[in-house]
N, C-alpha and C positions, 0 to 999 in steps of 0.2 A: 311891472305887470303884477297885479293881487292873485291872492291865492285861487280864488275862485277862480279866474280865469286860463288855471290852467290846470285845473282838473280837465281828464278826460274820462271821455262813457265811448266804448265801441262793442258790436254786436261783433262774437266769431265767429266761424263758419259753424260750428256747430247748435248756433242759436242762443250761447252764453254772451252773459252780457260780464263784460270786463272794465275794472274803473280803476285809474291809476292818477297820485298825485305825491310829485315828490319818491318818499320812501312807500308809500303806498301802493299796493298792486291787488286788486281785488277781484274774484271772481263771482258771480251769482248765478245760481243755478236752481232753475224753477222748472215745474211739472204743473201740469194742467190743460185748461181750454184756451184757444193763445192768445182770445183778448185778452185774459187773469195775466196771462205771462206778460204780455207788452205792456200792461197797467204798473206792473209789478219792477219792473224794468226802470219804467219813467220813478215810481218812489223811489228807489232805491238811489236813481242816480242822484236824484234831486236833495238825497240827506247826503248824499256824499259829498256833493259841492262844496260846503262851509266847512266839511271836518277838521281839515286840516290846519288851514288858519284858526278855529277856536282853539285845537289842542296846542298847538305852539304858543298861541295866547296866554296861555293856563302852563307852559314847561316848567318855570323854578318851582311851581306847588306842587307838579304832579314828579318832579325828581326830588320830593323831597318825603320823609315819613310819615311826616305829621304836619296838620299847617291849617289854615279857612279850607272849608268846604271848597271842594269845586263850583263853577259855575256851570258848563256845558254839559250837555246830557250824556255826551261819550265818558267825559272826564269824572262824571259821578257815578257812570257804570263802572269805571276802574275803581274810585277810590272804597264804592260800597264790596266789589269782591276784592281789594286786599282785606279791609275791614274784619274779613269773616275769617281772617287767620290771625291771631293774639299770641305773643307774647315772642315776635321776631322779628327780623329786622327787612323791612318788605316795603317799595314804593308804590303807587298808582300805576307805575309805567311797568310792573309786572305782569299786569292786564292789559297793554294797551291794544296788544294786537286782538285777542279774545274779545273786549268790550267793542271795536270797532266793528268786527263781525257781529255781535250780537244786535248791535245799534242798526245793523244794516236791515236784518233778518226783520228787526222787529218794524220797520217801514215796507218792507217787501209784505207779511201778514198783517196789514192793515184789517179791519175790520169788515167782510164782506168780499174779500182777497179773491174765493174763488180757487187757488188754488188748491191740491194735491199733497205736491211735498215743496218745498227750497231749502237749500243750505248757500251757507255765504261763507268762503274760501277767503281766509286773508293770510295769504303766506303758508299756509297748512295750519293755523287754528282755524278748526268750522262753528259756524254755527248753522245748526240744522234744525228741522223742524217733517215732520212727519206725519199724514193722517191713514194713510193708506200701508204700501208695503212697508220693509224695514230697509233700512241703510247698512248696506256691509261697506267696511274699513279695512283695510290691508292696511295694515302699520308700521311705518315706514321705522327702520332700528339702526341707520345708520346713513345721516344727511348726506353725506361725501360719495360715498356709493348708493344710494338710497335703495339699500336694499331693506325688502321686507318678511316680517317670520309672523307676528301672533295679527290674531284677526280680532274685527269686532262685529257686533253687527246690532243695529239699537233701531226699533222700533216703537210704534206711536202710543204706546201704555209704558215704557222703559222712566220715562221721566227725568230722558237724559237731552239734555239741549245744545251740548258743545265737547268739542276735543282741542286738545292742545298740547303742545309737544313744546319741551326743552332741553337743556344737554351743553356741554360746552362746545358743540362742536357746531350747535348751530348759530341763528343771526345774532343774539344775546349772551354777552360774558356770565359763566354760570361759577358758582363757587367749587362744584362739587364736579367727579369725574365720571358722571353717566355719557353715554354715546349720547342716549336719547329716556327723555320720561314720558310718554302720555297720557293724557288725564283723559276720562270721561266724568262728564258733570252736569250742573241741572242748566248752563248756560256757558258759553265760551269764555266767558271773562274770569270766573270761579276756577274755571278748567285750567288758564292761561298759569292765573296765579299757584295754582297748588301743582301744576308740572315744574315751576320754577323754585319752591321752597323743599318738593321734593329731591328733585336733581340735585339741589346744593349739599342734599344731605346724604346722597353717595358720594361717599370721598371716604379718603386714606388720608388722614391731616398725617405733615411732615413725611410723605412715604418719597422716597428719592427716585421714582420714577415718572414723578408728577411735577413737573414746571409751571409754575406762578408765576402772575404779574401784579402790580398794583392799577387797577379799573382803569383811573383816569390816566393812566400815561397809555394803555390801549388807545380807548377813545376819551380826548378831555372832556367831553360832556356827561359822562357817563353815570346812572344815577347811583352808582356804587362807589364813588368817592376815590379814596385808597385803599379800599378792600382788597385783598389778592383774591384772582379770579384765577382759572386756569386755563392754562397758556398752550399746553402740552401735557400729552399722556401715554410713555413708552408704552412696549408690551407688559401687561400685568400676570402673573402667574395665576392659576384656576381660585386658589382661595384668596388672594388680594381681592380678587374680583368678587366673590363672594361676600366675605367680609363687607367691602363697599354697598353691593347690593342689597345687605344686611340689616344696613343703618338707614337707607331711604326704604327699605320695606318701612323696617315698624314704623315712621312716620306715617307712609301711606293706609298703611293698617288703622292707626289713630284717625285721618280724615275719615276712612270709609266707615267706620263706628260711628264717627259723629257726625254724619250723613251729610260732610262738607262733598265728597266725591262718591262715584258708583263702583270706577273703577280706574287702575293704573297696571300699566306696563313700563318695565324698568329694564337697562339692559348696558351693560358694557362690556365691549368687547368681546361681541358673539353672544356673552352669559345673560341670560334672563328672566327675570321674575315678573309671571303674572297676578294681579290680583283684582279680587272683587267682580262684579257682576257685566254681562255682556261681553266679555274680552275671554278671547280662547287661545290656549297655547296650542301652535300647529303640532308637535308633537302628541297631544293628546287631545283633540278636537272633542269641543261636547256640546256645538250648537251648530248652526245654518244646516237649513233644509234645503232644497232645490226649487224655492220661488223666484220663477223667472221671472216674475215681477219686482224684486229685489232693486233696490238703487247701490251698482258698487260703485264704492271711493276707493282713491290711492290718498292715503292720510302719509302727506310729505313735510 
């Protein structure tokens, strides 16, 4: 059986359209008049079909740092947002879940679309898009419990196009010992990659409450080689966790100067740091009003 034929497209009860293939599981979610929606619907699914099979096409160059250009237009949306981060050690496949949302979003706003708003759920990186109200985010700070604490909320002047979250604890081996990072950005793919270079760089190198593995004896494909990734992370004491959170701020601090990201939320172990624009710490709240026209999200 080929790839294509076993992607699937199904409508859920709630009117979302959802597309799964393989490791892919997709949501899309559109606002407007409902022909725009069912038009929007059919593109979407219709880019979805091939993705799979091209990206697998294209796997030794996109797990690798450096190499030919990609060919598929998913595949050149990863390789163009690691691009945008120099002088580290970062694949194509840092992006892959971000660029496939974005790819998706960007066949949903075709030209004359018609809609409102949509955002495209791939795993919990979005890619959203907005002309009307804004998007509030509850931000999910701990995958296992998915519990949530800082908020966002990004509307159609923000010039924010995507969110993405990383961490060791979620679908990807992360270097460093954040719970969770998540990025807002000018597009999901940018957002994917700078949650994963930030995360890595919470950590406590050598700290003996933190267990390592080398990548590929996790999973042998993995585009992290023998890198140790982390495995496990005891209880950390209040300034361990600090410290940690310490070392991916000023990273994140460096993207949001140089207008690579808008904003990041960082967080381990209960502890968290907010930073940059549209993301509020719920202890000390300093945005959303009470528009009931608001679009909320659970960013998981």
């Amino acid at each position: 059986m080929s790839w294509a034929e076993t992607a699937r497209a199904h409508l859920l009860p709630d009117g979302r359209l959802r597309l799964t293939h393989g490791p892919i599981d997709v949501i899309v979610d559109c606002d407007g008049p409902g022909n725009a929606i069912r038009a929007a619907h059919l593109r979407a699914r219709d880019a979805f079909q091939p993705m799979l099979a091209e990206l697998v096409a294209e796997l030794p160059r996109l797990r690798a740092p450096a190499g030919p250009a990609p060919q598929g237009d998913v595949a050149k949306r990863m390789h163009r947002a690691v691009s945008r981060f120099l002088g580290v050690f970062i694949t194509p496949m840092a992006a892959v879940a971000g660029s496939v949302a974005d790819h998706l979003l960007a066949a949903v706003l075709m030209p004359g679309h018609g809609l409102i708003r949509a955002h495209v759920n791939n795993g919990g990186d979005i890619a959203l898009w907005t002309s009307d109200a804004p998007f509030r985010l509850a931000i999910c700070e701990d995958p296992l419990t998915r519990s949530t604490g800082a908020r966002a909320e990004i509307g159609p002047d923000d010039e924010i196009g995507g969110v993405a979250t990383s961490g060791w604890r979620g679908r990807s081996h992360s270097l460093g010992i954040a719970d969770a990072v998540t990025v807002l950005a000018r597009d999901a793919a940018t957002a994917d990659a700078a949650a994963t270079l930030i995360a890595n760089a919470v950590d406590l190198p050598d700290h003996p409450a933190v267990t390592r593995a080398p990548a590929d004896s996790l999973s042998p494909d993995s585009d992290l080689g023998a890198r140790l990734v982390t495995a496990d992370v005891r209880p950390l004491p209040l300034r361990d966790r600090q410290i940690a959170l310490a070392h991916g701020s000023k990273l994140a601090r460096r993207y949001i100067s140089g207008g690579l990201i808008a904003a990041a939320c960082l967080t381990c172990q209960t502890e968290r740091v907010v930073l940059g624009r549209a993301v509020t710490n719920p202890e000390n709240p300093s945005i959303h009003g009470t528009n009931s026209r608001q679009k909320d999200l659970t960013h998981v």
